[in-house]
N, C-alpha and C positions, 0 to 999 in steps of 0.2 A: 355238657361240661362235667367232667368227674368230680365227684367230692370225694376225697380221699382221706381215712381218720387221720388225729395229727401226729401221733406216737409212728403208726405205720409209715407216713411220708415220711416222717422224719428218717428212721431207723433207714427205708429204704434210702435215702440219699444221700446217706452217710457210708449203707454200705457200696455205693458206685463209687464216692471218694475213694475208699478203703482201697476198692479193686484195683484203679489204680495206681496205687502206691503211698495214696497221700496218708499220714501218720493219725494216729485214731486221735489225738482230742482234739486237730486242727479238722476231720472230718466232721466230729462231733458237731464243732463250734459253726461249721459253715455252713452244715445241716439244719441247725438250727436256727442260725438269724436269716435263711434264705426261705423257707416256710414259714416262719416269721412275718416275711413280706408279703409273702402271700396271704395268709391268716388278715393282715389288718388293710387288704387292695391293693397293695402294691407289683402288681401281677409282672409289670415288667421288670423287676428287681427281685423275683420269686426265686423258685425252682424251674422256671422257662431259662434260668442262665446256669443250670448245671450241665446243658450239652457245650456252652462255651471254658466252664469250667475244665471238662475233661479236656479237650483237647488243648487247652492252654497247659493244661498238666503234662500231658502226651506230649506235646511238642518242646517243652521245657522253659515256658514264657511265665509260670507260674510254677513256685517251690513246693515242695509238697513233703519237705521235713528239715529239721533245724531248726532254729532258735532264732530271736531278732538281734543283735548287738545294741549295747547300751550306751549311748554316744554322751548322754549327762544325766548325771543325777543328782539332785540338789532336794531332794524329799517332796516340795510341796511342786518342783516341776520335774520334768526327765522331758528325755527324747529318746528314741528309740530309732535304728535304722533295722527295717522289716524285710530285706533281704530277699523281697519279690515273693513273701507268703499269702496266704490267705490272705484278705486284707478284715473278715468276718473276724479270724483268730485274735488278729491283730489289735483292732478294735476292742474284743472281748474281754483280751486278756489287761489292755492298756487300761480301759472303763472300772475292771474289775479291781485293779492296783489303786487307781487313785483313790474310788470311794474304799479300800481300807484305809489309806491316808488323812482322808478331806476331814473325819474326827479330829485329827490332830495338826491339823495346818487351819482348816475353815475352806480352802480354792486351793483346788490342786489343779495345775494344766498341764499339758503331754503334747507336743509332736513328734509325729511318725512319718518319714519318711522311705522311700520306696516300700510302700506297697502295694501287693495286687488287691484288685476290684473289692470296693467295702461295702459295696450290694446297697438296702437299703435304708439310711440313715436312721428312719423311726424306728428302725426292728432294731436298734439298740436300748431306745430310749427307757424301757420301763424296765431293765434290769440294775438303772440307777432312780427313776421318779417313786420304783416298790421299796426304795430304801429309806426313803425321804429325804434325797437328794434332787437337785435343780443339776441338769444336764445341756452344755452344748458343742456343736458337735460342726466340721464343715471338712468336705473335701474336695481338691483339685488332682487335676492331672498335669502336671508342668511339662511333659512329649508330647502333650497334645495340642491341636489348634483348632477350635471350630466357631469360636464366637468373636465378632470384630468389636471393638471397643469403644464408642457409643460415638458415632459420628464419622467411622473410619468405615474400612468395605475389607480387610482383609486378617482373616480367621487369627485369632492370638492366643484367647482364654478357653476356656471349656465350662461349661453350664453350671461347673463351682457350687451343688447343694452344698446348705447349711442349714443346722438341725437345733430345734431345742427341745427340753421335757421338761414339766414343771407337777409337781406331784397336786394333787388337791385330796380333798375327802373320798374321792369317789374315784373316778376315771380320770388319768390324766392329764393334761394339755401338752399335744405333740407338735410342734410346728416343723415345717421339712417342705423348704421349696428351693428350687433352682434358683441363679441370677440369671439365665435365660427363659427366654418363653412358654422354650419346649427344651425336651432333653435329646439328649443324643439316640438312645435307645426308642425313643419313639418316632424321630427322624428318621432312620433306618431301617424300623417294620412300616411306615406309612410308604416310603421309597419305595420298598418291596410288594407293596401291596398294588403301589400305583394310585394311590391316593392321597390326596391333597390335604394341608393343614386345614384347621377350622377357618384361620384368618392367616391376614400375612404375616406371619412368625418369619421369613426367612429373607434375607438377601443376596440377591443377583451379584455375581461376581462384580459387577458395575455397580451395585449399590441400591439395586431397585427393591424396592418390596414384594415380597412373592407370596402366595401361598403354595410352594411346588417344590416339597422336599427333595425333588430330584436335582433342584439349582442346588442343594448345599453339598449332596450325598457324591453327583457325578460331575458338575460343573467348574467347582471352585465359588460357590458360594459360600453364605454366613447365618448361624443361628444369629437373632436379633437379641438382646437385653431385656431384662423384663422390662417391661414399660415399652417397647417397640420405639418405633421414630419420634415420636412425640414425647413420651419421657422416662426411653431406654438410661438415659446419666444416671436413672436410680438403681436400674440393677447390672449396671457399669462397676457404679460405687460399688454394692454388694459384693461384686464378682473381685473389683479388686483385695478387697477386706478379707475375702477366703482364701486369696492365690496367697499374700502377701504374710497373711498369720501361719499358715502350714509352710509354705515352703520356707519365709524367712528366717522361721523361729527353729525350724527342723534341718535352714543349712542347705536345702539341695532343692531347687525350683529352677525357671527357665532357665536362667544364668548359667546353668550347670548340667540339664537336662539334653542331651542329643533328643531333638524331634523323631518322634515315632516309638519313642520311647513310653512304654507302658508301667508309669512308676508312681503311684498317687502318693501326696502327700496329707495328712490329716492333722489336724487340730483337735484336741479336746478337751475338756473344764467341767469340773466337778466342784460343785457346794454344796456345802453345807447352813442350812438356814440357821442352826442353832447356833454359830456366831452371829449372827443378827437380831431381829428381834424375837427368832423364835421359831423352828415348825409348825406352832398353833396360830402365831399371828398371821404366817404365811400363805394356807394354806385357808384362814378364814380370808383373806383377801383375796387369793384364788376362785375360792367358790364363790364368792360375792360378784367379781366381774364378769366368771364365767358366765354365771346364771343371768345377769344384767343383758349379757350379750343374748343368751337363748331368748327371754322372754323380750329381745325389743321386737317392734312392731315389723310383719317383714314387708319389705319392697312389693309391688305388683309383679315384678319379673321372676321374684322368686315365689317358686311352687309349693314351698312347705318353712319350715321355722330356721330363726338363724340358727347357725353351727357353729360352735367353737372346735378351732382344730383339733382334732383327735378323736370325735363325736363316733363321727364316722367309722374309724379305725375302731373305736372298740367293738361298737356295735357290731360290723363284719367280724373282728377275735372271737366274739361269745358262740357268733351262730357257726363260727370256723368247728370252734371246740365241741359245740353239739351236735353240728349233721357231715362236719367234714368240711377238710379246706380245696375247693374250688381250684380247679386246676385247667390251664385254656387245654383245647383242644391240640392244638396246634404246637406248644411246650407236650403235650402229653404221646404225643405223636413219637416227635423225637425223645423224650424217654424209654418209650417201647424200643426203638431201634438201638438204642444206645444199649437199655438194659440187656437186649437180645445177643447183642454183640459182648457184650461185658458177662455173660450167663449168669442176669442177678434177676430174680422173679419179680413181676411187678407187684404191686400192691393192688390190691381189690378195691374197687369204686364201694363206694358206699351206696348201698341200696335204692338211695333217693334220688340218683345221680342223673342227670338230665342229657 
């Protein structure tokens, strides 16, 4: 697997955006939260989706310049219709607007409607948790259908991640899970690969439980809920909480979306602790339960110490930033071919690169 330095991946995947056509600070920006993902594990929301990117740009399914329109703005909230851009940009630029606001409101929240792909949710998080802001964060696809709604059998929702950051002393606490089992994007490479979920994540056009990505991908099956058959209602619940905050507040969700429709909607919320009790109070109670959580005693099944979300993500960031951020084989494949065809040179693997 290549380690690739992080300035180098960057630069180079910003300049296949460029080539393109797409306009430089929306390259910038999608260059960046998208080795982002990669840097803290998120390998399938990495740079392994800049060859989907280019052709969604190619084929004109994704914008690649122009501005969002501003559909309301009331200071402490707005909405924004994002005109099928970036949805990295979109994101960045939305995050960036409210925490200059959240000083002078305390909660600022933003939906965004129609945008393209917002890649992945955590690679947002610490450009608001470094400021000493509390971040959340959740997107749906309202064209879309792949998750049936917790005791039904036929596709409605879609896997609806939602995201939170919370700053502490140290590293932050990133939370960032689906209301489905599995996501879309790993349904898809498992299909392809011809390999099976871990458990039965899926259901049978008929309603059965499966583990055979192939019932949801070719059949007319259903991603399941988080919690599966037994207590899918709770990421039912979730799943409706995300659909129903971005599309209702931003205007434009199923109601109004033609199916096949590639238009995500986004929610997002900026605080400020120092209308509360404080950054310091905050941030001692952050580390308090963090730390509660690492040192409790762990389970037999687990092989090493508890984690509080984000543990992980930074640990992979630091060794990203010192020996190179990890790139799959198979994402890097299709790079070469793309870069070749685009005549952008690749970047050199890092010495240590396996």
């Amino acid at each position: 697997m290549p380690l690739i330095d992080q300035r180098a991946l960057t630069g180079f995947v910003e300049h296949m955006l460029a080539r393109v056509g797409m306009e430089a600070d929306k390259a910038a920006a999608t260059a960046e939260i998208l080795v982002e993902g990669d840097m803290i594990g998120h390998e399938t929301h990495g740079v392994g989706l800049l060859h989907w990117y280019l052709e969604a740009i190619e084929e004109g399914s994704m914008a690649k310049a122009g501005s969002y329109d501003v559909v309301a703005d009331r200071g402490a909230t707005f909405v924004w219709d994002g005109n099928l851009l970036p949805g990295a940009w979109l994101l960045t630029k939305a995050l960036d607007q409210a925490c200059e606001r959240v000083a002078d409101h305390g909660i600022v929240a933003a939906a965004i409607r129609n945008c393209h792909h917002t890649c992945a949710l955590s690679a947002f998080m610490r450009r608001v948790t470094e400021r000493g802001y509390i971040v959340q964060l959740s997107v749906s696809n309202p064209g879309a259908a792949r998750v049936a709604p917790y005791g039904g059998t036929k596709p409605l929702l879609t896997p609806n991640p939602t995201a939170a950051g919370y700053p502490t002393s140290g590293d932050p606490i990133l939370i960032d899970v689906s209301c489905s089992i599995t996501t879309t994007t790993m349904t898809q490479t498992l299909a392809k690969r011809g390999e099976k979920f871990p458990g039965d994540w899926g259901l049978t056009a008929a309603g059965e439980p499966t583990d055979e990505p192939r019932e949801i991908t070719e059949r007319g099956g259903t991603m399941m809920p988080l919690g599966g058959v037994d207590k899918g209602h709770k990421g039912f619940g979730l799943a409706l909480m995300v659909d129903i905050m971005g599309q209702g507040l931003s205007g434009k969700g199923r109601a109004n979306t033609p199916a096949g429709t590639f238009a995500q909607s986004a929610y997002l919320q900026v605080m400020d602790p120092a209308f509360f009790a404080g950054l310091d109070a905050f941030t001692a109670e952050a580390d308090f339960t963090a730390e509660a959580c690492r040192t409790n005693p762990p389970a037999p099944w687990n092989k090493g110490a508890v984690r509080v979300p984000g543990d992980s993500a930074a640990k992979k960031r630091r060794a990203a930033l010192e020996k190179g951020v990890p790139v799959g084989d198979a994402a890097w494949e299709k790079l070469r071919r793309d870069a070749e065809r685009l005549g952008v040179a690749m970047p050199v693997p890092h010495p240590a690169a396996g």
